[in-house]
Every structure is written in structure tokens, then in C-alpha cells.
mmCIF file of the N, C-alpha and C atoms, coordinates in Angstrom:
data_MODEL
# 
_entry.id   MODEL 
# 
loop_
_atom_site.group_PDB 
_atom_site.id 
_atom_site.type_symbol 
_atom_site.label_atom_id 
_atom_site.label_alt_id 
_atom_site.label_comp_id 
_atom_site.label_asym_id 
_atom_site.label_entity_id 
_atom_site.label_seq_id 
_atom_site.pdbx_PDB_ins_code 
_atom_site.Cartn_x 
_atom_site.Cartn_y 
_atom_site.Cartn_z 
_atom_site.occupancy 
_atom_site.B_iso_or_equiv 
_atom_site.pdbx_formal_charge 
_atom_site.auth_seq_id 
_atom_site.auth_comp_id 
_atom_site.auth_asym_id 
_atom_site.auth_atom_id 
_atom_site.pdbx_PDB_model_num 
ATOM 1   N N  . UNK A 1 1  ? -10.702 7.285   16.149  1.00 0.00 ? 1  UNK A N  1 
ATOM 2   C CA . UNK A 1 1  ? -9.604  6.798   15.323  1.00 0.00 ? 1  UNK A CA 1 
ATOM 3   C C  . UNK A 1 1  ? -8.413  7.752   15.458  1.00 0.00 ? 1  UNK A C  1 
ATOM 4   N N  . UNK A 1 2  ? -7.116  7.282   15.641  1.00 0.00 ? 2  UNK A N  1 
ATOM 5   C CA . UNK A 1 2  ? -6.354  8.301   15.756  1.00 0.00 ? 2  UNK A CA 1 
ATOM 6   C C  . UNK A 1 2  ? -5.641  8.516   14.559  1.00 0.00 ? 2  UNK A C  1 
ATOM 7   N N  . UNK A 1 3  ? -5.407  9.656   14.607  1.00 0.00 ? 3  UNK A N  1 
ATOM 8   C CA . UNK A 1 3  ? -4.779  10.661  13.076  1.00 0.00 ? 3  UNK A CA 1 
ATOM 9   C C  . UNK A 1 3  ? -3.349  10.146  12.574  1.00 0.00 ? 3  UNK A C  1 
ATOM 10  N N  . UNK A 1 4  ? -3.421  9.592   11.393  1.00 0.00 ? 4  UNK A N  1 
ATOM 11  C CA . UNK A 1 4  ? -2.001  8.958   10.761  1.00 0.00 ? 4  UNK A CA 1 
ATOM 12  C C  . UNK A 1 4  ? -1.006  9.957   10.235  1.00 0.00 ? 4  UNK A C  1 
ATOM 13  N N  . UNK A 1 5  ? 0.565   10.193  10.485  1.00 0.00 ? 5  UNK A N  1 
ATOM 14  C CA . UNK A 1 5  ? 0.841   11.022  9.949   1.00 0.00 ? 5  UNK A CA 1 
ATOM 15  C C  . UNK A 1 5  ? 1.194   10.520  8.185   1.00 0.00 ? 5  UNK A C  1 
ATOM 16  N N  . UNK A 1 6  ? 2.377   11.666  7.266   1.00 0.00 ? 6  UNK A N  1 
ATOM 17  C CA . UNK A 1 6  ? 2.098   10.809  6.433   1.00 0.00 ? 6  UNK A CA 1 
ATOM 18  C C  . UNK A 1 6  ? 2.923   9.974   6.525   1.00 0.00 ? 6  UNK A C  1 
ATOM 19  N N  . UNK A 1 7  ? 3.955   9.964   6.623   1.00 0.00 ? 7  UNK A N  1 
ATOM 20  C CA . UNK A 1 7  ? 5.309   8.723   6.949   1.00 0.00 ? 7  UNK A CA 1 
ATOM 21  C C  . UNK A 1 7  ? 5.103   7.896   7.523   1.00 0.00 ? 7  UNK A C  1 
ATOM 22  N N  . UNK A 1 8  ? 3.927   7.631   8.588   1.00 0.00 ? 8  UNK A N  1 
ATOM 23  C CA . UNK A 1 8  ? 3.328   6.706   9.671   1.00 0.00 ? 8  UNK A CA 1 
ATOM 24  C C  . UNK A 1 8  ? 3.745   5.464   8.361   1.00 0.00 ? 8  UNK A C  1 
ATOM 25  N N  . UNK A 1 9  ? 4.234   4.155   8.765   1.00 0.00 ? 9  UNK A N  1 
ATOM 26  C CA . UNK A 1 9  ? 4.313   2.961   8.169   1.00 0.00 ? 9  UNK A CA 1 
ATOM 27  C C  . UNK A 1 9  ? 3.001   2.140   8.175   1.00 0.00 ? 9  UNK A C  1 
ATOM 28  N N  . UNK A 1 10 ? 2.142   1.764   7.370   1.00 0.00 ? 10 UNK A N  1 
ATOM 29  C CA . UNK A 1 10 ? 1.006   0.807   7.759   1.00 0.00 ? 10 UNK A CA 1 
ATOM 30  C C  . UNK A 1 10 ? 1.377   -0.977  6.990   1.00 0.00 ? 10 UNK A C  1 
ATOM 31  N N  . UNK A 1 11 ? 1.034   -1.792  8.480   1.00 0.00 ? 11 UNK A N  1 
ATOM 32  C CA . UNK A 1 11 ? 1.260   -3.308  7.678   1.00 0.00 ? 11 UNK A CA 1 
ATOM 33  C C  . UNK A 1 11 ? -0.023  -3.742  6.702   1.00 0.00 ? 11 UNK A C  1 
ATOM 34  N N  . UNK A 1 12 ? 0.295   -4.433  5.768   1.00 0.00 ? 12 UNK A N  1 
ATOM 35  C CA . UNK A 1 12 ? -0.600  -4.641  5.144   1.00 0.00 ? 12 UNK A CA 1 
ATOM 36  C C  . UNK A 1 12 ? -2.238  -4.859  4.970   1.00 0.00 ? 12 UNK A C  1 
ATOM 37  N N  . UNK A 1 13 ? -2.611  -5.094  6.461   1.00 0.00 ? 13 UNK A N  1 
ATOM 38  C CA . UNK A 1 13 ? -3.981  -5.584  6.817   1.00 0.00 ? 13 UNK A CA 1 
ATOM 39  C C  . UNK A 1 13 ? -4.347  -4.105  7.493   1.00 0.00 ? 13 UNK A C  1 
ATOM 40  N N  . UNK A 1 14 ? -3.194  -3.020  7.726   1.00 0.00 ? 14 UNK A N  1 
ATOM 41  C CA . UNK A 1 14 ? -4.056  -1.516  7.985   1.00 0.00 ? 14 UNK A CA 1 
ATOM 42  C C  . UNK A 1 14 ? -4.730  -1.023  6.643   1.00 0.00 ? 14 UNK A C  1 
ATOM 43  N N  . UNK A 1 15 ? -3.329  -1.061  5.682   1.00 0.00 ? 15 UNK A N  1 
ATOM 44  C CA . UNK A 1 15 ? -3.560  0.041   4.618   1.00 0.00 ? 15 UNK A CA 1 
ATOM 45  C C  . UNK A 1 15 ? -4.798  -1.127  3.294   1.00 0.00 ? 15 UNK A C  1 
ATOM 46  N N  . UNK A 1 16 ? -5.025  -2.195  3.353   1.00 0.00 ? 16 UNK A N  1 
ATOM 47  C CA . UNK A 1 16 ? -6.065  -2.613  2.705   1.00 0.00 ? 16 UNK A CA 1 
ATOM 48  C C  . UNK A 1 16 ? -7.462  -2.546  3.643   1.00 0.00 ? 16 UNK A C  1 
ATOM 49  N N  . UNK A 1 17 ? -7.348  -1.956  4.907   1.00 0.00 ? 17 UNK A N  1 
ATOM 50  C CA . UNK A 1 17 ? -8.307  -1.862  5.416   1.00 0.00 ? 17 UNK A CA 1 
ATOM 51  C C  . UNK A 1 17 ? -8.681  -0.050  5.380   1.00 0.00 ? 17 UNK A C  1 
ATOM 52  N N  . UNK A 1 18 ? -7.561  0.397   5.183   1.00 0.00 ? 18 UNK A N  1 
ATOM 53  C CA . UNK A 1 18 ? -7.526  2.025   4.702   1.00 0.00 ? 18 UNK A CA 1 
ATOM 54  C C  . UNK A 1 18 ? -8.460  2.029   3.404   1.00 0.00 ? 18 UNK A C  1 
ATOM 55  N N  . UNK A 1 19 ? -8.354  1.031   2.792   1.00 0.00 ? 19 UNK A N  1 
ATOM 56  C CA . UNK A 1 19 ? -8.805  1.317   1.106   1.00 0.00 ? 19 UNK A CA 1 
ATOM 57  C C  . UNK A 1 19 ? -9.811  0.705   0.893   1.00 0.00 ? 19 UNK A C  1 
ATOM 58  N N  . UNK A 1 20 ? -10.119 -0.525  1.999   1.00 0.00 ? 20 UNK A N  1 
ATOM 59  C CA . UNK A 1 20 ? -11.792 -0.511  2.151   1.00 0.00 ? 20 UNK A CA 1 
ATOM 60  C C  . UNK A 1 20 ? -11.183 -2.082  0.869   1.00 0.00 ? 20 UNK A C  1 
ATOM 61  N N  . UNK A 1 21 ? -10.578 -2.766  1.321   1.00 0.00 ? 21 UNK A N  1 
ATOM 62  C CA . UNK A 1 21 ? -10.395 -3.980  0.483   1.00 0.00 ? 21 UNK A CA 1 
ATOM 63  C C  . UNK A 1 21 ? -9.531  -5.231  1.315   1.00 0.00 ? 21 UNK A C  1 
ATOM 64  N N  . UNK A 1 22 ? -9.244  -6.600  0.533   1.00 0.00 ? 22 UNK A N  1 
ATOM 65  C CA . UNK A 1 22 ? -8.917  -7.315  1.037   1.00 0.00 ? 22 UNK A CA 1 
ATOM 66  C C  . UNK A 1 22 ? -7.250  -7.176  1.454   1.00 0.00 ? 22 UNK A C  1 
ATOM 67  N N  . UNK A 1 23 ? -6.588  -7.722  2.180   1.00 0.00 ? 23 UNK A N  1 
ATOM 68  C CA . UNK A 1 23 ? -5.438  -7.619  2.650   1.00 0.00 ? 23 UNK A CA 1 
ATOM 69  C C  . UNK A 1 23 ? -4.795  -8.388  1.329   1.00 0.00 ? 23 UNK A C  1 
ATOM 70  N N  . UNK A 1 24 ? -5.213  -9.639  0.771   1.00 0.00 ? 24 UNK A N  1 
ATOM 71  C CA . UNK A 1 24 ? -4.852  -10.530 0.242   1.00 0.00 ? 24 UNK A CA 1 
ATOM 72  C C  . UNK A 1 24 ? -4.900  -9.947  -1.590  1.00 0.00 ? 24 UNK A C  1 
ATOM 73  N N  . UNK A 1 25 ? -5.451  -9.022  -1.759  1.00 0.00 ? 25 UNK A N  1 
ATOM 74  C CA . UNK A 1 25 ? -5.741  -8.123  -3.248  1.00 0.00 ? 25 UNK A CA 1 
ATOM 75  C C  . UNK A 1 25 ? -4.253  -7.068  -2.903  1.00 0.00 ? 25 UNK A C  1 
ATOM 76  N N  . UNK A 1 26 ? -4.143  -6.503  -2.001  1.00 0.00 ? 26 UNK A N  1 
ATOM 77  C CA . UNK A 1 26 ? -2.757  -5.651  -1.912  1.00 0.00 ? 26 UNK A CA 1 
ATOM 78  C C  . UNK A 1 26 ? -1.524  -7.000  -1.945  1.00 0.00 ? 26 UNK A C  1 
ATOM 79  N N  . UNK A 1 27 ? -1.226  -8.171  -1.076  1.00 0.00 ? 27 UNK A N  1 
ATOM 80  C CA . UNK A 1 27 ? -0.233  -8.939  -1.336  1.00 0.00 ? 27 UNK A CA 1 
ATOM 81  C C  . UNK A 1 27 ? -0.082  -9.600  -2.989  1.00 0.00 ? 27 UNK A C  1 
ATOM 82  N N  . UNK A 1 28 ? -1.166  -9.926  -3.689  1.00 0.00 ? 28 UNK A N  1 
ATOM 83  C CA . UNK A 1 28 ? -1.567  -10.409 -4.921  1.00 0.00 ? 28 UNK A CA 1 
ATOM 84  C C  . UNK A 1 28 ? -1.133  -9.184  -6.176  1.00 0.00 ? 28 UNK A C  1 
ATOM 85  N N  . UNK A 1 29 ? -1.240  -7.825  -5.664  1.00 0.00 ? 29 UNK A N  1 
ATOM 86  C CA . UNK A 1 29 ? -0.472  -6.548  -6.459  1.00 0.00 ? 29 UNK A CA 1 
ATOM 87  C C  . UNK A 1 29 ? 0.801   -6.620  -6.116  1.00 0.00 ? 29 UNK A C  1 
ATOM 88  N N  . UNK A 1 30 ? 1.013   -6.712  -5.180  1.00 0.00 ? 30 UNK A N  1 
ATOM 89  C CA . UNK A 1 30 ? 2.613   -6.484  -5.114  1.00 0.00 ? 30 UNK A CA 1 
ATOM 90  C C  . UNK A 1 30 ? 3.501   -7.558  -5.758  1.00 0.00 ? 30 UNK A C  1 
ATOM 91  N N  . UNK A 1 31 ? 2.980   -9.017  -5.328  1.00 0.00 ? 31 UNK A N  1 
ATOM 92  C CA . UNK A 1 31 ? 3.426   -9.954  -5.843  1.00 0.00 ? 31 UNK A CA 1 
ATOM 93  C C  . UNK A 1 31 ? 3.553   -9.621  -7.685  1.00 0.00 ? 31 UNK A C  1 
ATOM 94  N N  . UNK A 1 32 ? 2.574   -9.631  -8.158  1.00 0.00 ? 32 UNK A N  1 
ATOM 95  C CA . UNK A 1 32 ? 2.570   -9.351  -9.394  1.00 0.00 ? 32 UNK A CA 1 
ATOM 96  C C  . UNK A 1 32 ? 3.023   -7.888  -10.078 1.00 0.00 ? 32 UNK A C  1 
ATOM 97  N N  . UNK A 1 33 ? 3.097   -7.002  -9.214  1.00 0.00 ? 33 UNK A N  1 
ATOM 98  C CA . UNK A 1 33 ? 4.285   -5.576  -9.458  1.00 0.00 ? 33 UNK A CA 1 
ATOM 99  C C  . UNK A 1 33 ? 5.955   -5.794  -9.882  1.00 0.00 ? 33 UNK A C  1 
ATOM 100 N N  . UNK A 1 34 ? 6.155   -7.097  -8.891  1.00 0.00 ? 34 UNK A N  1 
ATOM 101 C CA . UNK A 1 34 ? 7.364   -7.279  -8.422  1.00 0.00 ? 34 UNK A CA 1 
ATOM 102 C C  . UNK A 1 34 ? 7.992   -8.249  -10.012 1.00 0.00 ? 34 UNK A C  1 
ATOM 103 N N  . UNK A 1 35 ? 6.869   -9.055  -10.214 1.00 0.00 ? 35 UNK A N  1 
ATOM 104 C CA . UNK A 1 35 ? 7.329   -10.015 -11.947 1.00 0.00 ? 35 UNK A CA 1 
ATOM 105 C C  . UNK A 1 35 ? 7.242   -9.372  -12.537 1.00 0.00 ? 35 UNK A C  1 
ATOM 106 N N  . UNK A 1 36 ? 6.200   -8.395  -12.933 1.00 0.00 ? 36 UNK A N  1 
ATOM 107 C CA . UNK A 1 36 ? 6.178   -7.034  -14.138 1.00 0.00 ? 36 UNK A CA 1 
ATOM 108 C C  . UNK A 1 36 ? 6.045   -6.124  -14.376 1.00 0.00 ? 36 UNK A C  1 
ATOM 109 N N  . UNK A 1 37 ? 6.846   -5.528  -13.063 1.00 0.00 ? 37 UNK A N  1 
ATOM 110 C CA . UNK A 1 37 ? 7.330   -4.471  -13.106 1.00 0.00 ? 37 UNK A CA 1 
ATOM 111 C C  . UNK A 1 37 ? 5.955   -2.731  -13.167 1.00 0.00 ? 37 UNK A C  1 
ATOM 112 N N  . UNK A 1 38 ? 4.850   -3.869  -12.980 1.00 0.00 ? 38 UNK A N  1 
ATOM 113 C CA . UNK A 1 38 ? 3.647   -3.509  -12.828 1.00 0.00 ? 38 UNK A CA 1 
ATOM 114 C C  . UNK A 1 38 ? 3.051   -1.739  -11.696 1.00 0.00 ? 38 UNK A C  1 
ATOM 115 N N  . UNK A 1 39 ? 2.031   -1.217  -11.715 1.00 0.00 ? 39 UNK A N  1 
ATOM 116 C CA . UNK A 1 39 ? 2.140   -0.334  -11.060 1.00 0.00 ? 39 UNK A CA 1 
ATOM 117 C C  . UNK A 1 39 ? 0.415   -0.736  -10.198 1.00 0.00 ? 39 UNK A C  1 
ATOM 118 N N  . UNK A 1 40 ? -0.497  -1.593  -9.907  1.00 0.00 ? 40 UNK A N  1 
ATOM 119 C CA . UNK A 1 40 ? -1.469  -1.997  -9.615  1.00 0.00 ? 40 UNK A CA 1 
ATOM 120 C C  . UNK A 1 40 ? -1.911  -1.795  -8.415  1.00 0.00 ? 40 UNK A C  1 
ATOM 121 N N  . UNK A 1 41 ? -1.116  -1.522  -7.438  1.00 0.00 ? 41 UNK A N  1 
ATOM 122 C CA . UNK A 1 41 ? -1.335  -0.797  -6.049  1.00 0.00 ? 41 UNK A CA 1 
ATOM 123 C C  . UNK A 1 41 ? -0.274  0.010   -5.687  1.00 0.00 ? 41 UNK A C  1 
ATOM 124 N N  . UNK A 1 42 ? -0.415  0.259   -4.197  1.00 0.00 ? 42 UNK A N  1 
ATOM 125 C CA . UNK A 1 42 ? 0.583   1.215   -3.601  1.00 0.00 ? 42 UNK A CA 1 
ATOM 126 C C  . UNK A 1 42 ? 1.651   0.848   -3.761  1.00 0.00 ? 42 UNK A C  1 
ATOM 127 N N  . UNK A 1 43 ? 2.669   1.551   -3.717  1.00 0.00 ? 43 UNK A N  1 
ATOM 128 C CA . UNK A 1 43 ? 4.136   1.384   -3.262  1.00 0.00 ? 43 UNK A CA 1 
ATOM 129 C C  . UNK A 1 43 ? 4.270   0.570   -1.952  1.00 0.00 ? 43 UNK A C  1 
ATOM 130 N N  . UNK A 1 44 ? 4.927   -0.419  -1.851  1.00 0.00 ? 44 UNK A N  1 
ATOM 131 C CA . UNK A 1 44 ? 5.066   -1.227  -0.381  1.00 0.00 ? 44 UNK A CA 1 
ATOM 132 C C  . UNK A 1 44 ? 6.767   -1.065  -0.365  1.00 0.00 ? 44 UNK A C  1 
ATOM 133 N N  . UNK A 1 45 ? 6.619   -0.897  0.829   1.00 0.00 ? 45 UNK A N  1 
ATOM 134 C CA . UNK A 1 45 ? 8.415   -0.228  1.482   1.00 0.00 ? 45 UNK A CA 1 
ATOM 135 C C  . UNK A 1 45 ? 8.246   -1.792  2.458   1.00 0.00 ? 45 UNK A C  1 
ATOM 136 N N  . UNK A 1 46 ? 9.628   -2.715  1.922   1.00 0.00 ? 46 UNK A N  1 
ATOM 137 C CA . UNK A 1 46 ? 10.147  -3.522  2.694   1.00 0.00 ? 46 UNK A CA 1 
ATOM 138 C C  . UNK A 1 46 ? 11.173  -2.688  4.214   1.00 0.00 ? 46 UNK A C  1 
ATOM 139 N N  . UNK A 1 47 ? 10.779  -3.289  5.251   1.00 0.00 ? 47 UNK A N  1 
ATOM 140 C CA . UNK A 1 47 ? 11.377  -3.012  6.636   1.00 0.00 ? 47 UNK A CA 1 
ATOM 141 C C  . UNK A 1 47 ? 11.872  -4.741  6.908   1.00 0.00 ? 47 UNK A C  1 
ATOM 142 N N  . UNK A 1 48 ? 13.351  -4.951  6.468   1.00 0.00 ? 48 UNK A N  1 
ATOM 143 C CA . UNK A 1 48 ? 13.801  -5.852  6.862   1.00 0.00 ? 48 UNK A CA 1 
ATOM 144 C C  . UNK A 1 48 ? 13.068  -7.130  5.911   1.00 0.00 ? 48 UNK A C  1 
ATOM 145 N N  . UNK A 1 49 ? 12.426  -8.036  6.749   1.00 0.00 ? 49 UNK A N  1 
ATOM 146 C CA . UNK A 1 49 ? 11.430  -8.852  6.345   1.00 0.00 ? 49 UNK A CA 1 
ATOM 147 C C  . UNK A 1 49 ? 10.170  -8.334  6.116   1.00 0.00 ? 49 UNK A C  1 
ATOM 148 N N  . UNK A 1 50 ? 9.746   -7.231  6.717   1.00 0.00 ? 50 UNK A N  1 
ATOM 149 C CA . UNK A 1 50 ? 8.514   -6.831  6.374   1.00 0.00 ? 50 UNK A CA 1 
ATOM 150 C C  . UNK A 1 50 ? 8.110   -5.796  5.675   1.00 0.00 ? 50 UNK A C  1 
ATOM 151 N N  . UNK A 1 51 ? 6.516   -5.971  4.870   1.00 0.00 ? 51 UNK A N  1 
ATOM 152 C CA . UNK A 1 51 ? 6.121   -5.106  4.389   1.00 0.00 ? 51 UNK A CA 1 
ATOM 153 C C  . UNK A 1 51 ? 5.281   -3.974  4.800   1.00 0.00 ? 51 UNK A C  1 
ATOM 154 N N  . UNK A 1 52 ? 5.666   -2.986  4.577   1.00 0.00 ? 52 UNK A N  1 
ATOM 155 C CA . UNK A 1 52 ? 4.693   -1.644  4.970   1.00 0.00 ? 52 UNK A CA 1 
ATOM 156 C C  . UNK A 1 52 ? 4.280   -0.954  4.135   1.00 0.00 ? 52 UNK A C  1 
ATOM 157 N N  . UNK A 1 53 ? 3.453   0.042   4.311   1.00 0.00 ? 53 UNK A N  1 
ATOM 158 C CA . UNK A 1 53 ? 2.389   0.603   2.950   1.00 0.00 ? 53 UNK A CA 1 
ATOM 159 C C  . UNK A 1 53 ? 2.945   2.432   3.948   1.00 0.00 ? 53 UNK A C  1 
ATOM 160 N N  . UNK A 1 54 ? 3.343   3.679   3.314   1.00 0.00 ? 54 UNK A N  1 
ATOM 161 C CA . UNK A 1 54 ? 3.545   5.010   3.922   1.00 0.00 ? 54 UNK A CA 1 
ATOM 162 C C  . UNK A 1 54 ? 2.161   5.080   3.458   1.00 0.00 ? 54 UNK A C  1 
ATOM 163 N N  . UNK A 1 55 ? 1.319   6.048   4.563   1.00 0.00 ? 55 UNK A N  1 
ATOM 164 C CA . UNK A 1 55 ? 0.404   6.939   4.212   1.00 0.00 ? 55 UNK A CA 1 
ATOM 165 C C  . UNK A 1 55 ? 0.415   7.708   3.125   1.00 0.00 ? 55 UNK A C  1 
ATOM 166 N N  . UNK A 1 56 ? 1.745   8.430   2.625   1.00 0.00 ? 56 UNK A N  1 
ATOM 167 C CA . UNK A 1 56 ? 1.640   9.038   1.782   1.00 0.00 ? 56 UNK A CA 1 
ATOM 168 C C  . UNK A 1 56 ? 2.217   8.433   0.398   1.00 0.00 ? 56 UNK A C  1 
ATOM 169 N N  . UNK A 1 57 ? 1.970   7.176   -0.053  1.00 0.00 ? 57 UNK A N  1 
ATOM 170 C CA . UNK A 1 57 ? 2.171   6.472   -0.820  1.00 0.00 ? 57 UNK A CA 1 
ATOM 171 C C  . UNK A 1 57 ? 0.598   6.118   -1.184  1.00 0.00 ? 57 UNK A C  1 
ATOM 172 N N  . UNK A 1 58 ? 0.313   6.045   -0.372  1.00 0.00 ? 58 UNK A N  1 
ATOM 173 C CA . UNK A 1 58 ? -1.241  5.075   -0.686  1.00 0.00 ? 58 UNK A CA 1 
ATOM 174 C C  . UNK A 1 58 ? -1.960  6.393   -0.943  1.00 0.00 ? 58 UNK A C  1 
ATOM 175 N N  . UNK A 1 59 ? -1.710  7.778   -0.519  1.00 0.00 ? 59 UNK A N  1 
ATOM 176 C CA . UNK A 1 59 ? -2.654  8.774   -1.258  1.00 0.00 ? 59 UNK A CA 1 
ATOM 177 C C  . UNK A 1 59 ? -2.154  8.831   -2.082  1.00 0.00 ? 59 UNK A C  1 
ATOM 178 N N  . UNK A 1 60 ? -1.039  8.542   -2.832  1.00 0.00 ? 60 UNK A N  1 
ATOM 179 C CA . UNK A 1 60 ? -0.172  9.335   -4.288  1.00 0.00 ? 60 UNK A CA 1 
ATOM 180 C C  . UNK A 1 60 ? -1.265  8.339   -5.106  1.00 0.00 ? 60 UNK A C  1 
ATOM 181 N N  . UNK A 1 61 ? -1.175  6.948   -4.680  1.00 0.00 ? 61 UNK A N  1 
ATOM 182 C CA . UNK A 1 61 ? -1.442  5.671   -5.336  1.00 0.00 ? 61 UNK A CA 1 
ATOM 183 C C  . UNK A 1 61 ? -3.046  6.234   -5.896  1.00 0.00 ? 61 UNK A C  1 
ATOM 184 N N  . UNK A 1 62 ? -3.999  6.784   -4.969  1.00 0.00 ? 62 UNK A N  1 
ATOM 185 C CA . UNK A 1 62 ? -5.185  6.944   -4.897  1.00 0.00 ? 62 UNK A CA 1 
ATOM 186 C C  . UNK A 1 62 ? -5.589  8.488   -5.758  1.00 0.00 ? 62 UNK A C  1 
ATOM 187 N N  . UNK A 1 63 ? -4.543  9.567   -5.816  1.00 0.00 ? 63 UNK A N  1 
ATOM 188 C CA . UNK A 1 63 ? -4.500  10.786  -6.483  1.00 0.00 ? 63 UNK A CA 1 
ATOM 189 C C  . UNK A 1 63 ? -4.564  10.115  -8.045  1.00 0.00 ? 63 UNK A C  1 
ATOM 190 N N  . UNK A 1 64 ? -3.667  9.109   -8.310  1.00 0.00 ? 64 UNK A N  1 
ATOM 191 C CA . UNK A 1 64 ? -3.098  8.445   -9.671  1.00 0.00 ? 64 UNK A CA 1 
ATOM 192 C C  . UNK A 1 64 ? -4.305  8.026   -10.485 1.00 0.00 ? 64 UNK A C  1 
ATOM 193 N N  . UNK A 1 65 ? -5.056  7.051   -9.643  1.00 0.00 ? 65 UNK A N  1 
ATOM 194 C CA . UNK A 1 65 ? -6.262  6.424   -10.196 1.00 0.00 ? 65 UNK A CA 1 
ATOM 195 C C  . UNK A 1 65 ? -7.632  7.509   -10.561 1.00 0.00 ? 65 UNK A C  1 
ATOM 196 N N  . UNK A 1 66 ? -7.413  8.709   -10.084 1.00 0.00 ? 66 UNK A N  1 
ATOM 197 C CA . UNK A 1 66 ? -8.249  9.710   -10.335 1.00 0.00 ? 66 UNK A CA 1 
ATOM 198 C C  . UNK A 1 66 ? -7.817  10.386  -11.376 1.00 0.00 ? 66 UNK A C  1 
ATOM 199 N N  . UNK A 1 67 ? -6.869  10.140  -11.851 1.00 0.00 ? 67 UNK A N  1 
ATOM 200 C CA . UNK A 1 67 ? -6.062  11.268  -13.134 1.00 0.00 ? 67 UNK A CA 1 
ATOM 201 C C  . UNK A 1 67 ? -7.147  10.206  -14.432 1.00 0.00 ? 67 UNK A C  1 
# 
């Protein structure tokens, strides 16, 4: 497997496969982040039309749930 840095951008079907879950449970958080303002998964960084997940978003996301 090669080594992600943290800024590396991941599309949605990497970083729910990073977290060991469905692609469709990260689009279903964001969607519902986005109406209320919600905090339920990672941070997703729009690129244009698309969505990306930073490496170092999805560990902050994962540090959070351990507090």
C-alpha cells in the first residue's frame, strides 16, 4: 500500500474505505452536515464539482470521536 501524505486528497470511495465503511454512510453525513450544520463525519473539501476527504481531516475527525 503506498504511504498517504497528510494533504494527499482522497475521493470518497478511498477515505470510506480508509474507515472501513460504506462510501454511501460518508455521502449520507455530508449530505445531512450540509442541512444542519451537523458535525457526523469528516470534513469533505469540494474541488470544483468534486468531493474529497484530506488525510488529515479524517484523522482530526477520528482523534474527535475518541475524546
Amino acid at each position: 500500500m503506498t504511504r498517504l501524505t497528510d494533504d494527499e486528497l482522497l475521493t470518497t470511495g478511498q477515505a470510506a474505505a480508509l474507515l472501513n465503511m460504506q462510501s454511501s454512510t460518508l455521502r449520507n453525513w455530508k449530505y445531512l452536515d450540509v442541512k444542519d450544520d451537523g458535525h457526523r463525519g469528516p470534513k469533505a473539501t469540494k474541488v470544483g464539482r468534486l468531493v474529497r476527504y484530506r488525510l488529515s481531516d479524517i484523522e482530526a475527525w477520528i482523534a474527535e470521536q475518541n475524546s
